[in-house]
MIPAMI-290903 format. One record per residue (C-alpha): residue in three letters; x, y, z. Coordinates in steps of 0.001 Angstrom, whole numbers, padded with zeros to 6 digits, always signed. Layout:
<nodes>
ALAXYZ;...
</nodes>
This chain:
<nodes>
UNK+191802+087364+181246;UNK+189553+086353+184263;UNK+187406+089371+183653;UNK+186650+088557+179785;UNK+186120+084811+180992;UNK+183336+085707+183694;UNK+181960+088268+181121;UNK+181503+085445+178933;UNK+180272+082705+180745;UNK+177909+085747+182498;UNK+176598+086758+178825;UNK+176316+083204+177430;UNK+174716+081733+180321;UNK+171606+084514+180229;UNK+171839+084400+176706;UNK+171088+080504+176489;UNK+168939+080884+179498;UNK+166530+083697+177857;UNK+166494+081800+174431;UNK+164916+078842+176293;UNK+162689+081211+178561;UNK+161706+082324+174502;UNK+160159+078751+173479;UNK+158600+077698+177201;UNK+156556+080911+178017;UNK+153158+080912+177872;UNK+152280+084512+177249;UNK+153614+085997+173782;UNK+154556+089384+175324;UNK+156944+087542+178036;UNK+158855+085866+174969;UNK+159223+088825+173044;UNK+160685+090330+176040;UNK+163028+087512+176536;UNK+163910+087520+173014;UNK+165371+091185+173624;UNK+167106+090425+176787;UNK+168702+087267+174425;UNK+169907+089704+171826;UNK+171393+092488+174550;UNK+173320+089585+175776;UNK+174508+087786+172071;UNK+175873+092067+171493;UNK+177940+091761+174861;UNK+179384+088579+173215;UNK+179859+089803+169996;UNK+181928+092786+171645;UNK+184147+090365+173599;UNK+185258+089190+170107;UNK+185500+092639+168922;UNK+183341+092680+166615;UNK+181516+096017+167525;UNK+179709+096754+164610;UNK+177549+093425+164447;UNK+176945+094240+168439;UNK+175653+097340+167307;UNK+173762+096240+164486;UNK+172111+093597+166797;UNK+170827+096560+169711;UNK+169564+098980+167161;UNK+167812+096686+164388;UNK+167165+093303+166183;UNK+166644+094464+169053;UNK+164994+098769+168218;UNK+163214+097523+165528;UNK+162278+093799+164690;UNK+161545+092956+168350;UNK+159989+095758+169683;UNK+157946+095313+166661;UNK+157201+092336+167495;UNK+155711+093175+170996;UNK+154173+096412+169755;UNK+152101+093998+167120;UNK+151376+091345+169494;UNK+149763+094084+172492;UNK+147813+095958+169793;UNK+146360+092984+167851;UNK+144866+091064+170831;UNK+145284+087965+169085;UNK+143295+084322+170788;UNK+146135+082359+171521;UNK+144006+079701+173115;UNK+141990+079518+170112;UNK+145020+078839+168071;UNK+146092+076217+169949;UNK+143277+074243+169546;UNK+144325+072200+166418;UNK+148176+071457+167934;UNK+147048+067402+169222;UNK+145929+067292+165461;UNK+148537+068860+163311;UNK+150878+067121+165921;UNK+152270+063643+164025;UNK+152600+065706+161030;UNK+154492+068479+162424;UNK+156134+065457+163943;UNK+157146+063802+160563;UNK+158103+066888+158982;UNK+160592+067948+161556;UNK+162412+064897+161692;UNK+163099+065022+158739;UNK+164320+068857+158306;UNK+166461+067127+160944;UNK+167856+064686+159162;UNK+168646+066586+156287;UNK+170131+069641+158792;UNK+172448+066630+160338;UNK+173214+065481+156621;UNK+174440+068789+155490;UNK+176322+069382+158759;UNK+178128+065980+158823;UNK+179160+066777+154808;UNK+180158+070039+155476;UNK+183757+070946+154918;UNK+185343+074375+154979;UNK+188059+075334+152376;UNK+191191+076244+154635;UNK+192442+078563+152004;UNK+189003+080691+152707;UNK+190014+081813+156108;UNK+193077+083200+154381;UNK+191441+084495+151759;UNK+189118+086675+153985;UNK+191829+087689+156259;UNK+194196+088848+153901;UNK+191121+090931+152411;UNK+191066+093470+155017;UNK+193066+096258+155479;UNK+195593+096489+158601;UNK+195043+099646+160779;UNK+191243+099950+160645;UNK+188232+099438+163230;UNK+186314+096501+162117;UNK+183233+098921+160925;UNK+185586+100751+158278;UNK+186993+097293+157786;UNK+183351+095860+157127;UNK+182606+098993+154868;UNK+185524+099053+152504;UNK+184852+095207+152011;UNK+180894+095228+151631;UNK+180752+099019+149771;UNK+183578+098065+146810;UNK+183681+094222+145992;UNK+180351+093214+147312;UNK+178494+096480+146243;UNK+176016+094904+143851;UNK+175286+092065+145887;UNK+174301+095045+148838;UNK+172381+096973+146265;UNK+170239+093646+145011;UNK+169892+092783+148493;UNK+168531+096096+149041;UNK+165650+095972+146040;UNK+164388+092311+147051;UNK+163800+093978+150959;UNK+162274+097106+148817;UNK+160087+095173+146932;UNK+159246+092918+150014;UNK+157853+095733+151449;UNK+156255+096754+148593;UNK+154329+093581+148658;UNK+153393+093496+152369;UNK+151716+096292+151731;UNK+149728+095682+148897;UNK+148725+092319+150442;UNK+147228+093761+153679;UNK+145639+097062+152395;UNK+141974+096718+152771;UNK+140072+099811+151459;UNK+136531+099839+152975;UNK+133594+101424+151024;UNK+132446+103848+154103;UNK+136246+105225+154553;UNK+136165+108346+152574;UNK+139600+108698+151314;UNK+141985+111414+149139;UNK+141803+111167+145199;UNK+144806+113649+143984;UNK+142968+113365+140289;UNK+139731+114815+141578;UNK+141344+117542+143836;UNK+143487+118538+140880;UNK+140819+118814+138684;UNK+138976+121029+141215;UNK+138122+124335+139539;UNK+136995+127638+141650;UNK+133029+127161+140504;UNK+133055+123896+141871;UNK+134934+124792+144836;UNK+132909+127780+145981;UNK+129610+128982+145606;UNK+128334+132820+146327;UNK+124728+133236+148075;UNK+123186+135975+148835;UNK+121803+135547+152620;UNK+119305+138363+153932;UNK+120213+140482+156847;UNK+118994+138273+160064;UNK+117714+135188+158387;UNK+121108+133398+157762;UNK+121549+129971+155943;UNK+118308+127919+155161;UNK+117196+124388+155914;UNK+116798+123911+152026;UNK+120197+124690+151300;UNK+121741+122848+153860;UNK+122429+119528+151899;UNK+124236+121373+148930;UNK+126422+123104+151646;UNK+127413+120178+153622;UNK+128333+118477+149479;
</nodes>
């Protein structure tokens, strides 16, 4: 019991410690890294409640994917942070406004909220006795909540989708492949038979046709 109390107080403590490290750093690459090091340490603590699956979850998409994403982007792009910044003093007593009162209305909903306690029943008595809490996860989310999964899955799908189509840029010097006009491609236009003399080879006049 001591163990699984230092454990905890060991993850939480870097975990709060490395979301705060997230907000006050300077340099985006330093708070990407401390966002990773803040989910590594949110998976020990979701394994000291046994919940291995969303530990797992966390390491390989949060923390494989989405953050090292996130730092991959951020190195590559270059982006002027400094010249970002330079509106904040005038965007400030907006921002200001605005977040007071998503506050407000954040405390609102918090102070209303009230939890059902036949839910926690409900829930518990859903899942079936003898299982790890990944096959438990899977019979629950694959058989009553399978179309909620599968709709979940087309909005991300057509997300993507979107992204895509948003920041493709085609640019007029780019020469790029058109399946129409290789399919329509017939051996005449594709080759072209010359008789070269012995010794002379290719000629300057016919070099423009050969390079088309």
């Amino acid at each position: 019991m001591i163990v699984s109390a230092l454990f905890f107080y060991l993850f939480a403590g870097v975990c709060v410690a490395s979301a705060v490290m997230v907000i006050v750093s300077r340099n985006p690459v330093h708070s990407v890294l401390f966002l990773i090091l803040a989910f590594v340490n949110a998976s020990g603590l979701f394994i000291l409640m046994g919940a291995e699956f969303l530990a797992m979850i966390l390491v390989v998409v949060y923390v494989g994917a989405v953050a090292v994403l996130f730092l991959f982007v951020i190195m590559m792009l270059d982006v002027d942070f400094v010249e970002l910044r330079e509106g904040f003093l005038e965007y400030l007593p907006i921002g200001l406004v605005i977040g007071a009162i998503f506050l407000v209305e954040l405390l609102l909903v918090a102070g209303g909220w009230v939890i059902n306690p036949g839910t926690v029943k409900q829930i518990t008595a859903a899942i079936p006795a003898n299982v790890s809490n990944t096959e438990a996860l899977g019979l629950v989310l694959y058989t009553k909540y399978i179309h909620y999964f599968q709709i979940a899955g087309m909005v991300l799908l057509v997300a993507m989708i979107g992204a895509i189509v948003l920041t493709l840029r085609h640019k007029a010097k780019v020469k790029r492949q058109d399946i129409n006009v290789q399919n329509a491609r017939t051996p005449e236009l594709a080759m072209a038979v010359r008789q070269v003399a012995s010794g002379q080879g290719l000629q300057d006049a016919d070099a423009a046709e050969w390079v088309k």
